[in-house]
C-alpha positions, 0 to 999 in steps of 0.5 A, spaced: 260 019 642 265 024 639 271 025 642 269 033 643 263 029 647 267 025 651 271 031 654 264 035 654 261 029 658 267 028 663 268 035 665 261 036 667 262 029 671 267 032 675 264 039 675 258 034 679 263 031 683 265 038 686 272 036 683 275 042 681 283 040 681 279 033 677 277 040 672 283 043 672 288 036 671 282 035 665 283 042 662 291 041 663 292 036 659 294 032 665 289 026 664 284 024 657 277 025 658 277 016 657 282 016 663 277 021 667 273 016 667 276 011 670 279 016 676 272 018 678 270 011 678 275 009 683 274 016 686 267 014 687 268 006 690 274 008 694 271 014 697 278 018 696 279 025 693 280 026 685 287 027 685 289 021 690 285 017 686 288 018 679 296 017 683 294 011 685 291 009 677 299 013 674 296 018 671 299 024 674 304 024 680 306 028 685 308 034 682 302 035 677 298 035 684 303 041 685 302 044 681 294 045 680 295 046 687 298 052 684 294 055 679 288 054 685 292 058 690 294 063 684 301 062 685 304 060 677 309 056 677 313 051 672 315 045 671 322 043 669 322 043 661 316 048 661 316 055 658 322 058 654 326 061 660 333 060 662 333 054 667 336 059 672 329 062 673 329 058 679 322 062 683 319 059 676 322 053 676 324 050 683 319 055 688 320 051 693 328 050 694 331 053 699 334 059 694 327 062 693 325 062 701 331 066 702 328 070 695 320 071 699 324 074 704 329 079 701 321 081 698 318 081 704 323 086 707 323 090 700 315 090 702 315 093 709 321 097 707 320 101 702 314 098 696 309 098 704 311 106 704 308 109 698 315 107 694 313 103 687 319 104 684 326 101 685 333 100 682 336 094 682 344 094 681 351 090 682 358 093 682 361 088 677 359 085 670 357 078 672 356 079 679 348 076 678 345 083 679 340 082 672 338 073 674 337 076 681 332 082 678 328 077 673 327 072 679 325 077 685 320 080 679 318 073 679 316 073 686 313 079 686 308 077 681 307 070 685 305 074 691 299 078 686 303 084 685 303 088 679 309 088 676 314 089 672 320 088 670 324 093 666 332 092 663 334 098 664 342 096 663 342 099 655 349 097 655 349 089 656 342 087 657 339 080 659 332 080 661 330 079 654 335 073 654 332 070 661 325 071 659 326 069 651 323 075 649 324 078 643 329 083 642 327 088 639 323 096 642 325 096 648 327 102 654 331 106 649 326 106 644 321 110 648 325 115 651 328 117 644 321 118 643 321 112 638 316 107 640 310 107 645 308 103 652 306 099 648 312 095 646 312 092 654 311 083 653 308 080 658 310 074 660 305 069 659 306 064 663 306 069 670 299 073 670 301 079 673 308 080 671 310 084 665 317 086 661 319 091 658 327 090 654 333 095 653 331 096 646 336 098 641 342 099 644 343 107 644 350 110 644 349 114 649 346 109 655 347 114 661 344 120 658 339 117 655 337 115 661 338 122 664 332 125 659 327 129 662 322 125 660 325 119 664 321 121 670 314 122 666 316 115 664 317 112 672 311 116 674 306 112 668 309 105 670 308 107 677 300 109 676 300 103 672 304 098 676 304 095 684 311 094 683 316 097 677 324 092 678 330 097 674 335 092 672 341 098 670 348 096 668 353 095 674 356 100 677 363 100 675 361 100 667 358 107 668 353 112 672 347 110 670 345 106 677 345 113 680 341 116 674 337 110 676 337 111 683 335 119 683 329 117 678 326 111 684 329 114 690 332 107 692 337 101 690 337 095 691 345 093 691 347 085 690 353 083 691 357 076 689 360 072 695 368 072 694 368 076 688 365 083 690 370 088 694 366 091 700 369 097 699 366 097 693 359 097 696 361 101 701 362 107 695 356 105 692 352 107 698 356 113 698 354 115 692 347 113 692 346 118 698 350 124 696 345 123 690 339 123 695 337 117 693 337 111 698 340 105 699 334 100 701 338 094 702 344 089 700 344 082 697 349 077 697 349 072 691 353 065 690 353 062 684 358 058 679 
């Protein structure tokens, strides 16, 4: 028998037994055709579930389980080493550490604040450079789409940008480049590893962010995005380098501030706000972020 056979062979057997994390193990990778075999045997001596039965032979571990449970339960996840993302993406590689709780539930008041109100837009923005404002976008991004909406992530910081860097995207047409009339819709990339989450870069860095960004066409653009996406994230370059946070906020109607624990002035957030509102946008929330 053929190895081509030998997996057909496996894969019906286990489709038999009504195994569908034993088919989704064999699809993986996770377990060979030949060592199938060997856990449906003991699967069927035993009387116990496939993946309890292939722990027990050494052919996977508890964090393989895991993760079919994930891609069962359409909630993408990855294990560390896997992908080609920053490891600081910690909603894709450690989705269950205590620092993506906190993430699910800033997304959970983000939802019953302003996305669950007709909102589908929202900007994303920290005070100061290094703050952590574009890791803390790219992760609730991730959060987002694990919770089934469609989203995207757009960086609209065309100043020092970094979600192509996060997500190892091409650096290539991006924002810029469509609202120079330059590229298309077409140049968003969607993230392979993540179904419904997509990114579209900064693209080419303009010499002139805040009135790029200020472009009449830019609210035909959010409205394009808005009716093709569940949830659009603009991470825009911090305020204290510019303007362009509140160019974004008049655009989507709210912002989302992060501040850094022991770094950021909370006069600074305080003026932010202000700022924000004399802009007639809203200010939706605040995050305190710690890192070193």
């Amino acid at each position: 028998m053929t190895q081509t056979e030998l997996s057909l062979a496996a894969s019906e057997k286990i489709k038999r037994a009504d195994s569908s994390i034993g088919h989704m193990l064999l699809e993986s990778g996770k377990i060979t055709p030949e060592n199938a075999e060997r856990v449906l045997r003991m699967q069927k001596e035993l009387g116990i579930r496939f993946g309890e039965a292939a722990q027990r032979l050494g052919l996977i571990n508890e964090a393989d389980i895991q993760q079919v449970l994930a891609r069962q339960f359409d909630y993408p996840y990855l294990q560390p080493g896997e992908g080609s993302y920053s490891p600081h993406l910690v909603a894709a590689y450690d989705p269950f550490s205590p620092q993506v709780e906190t993430l699910r539930a800033v997304r959970s008041q983000l939802m019953l604040r302003w996305f669950a109100r007709g909102r589908k837009s929202l900007t994303v923005v920290g005070i100061d450079r290094g703050d952590g404002a574009s890791l803390f976008a790219a992760n609730l991004a991730v959060v987002f789409s694990q919770l089934g909406e469609h989203t995207l992530l757009v960086d609209a910081n065309l100043r020092t940008p970094a979600q192509h860097t996060i997500f190892n995207v091409a650096a290539k047409q991006g924002l810029s480049d469509v609202l120079a009339g330059r590229a298309d819709l077409d140049v968003t990339a969607h993230v392979g590893s993540f179904l419904d989450l997509s990114v579209l870069g900064a693209g080419t860095l303009p010499p002139n962010p805040q009135e790029l960004l200020s472009r009449s066409n830019f609210a035909g653009l959010n409205a394009q995005l808005e009716s093709k996406y569940d949830v659009t994230l603009y991470d825009v370059a911090a305020s204290q380098t510019g303007l362009d946070a509140l160019v974004l906020a008049a655009r989507t109607g709210g912002v989302l501030i992060v501040a850094r624990k022991n770094k950021t002035h909370m006069g600074d957030v305080n003026a932010l706000a202000e700022q924000v509102a004399q802009n007639g946008a809203v200010v939706v929330g605040s995050v305190l972020v710690d890192f070193k």
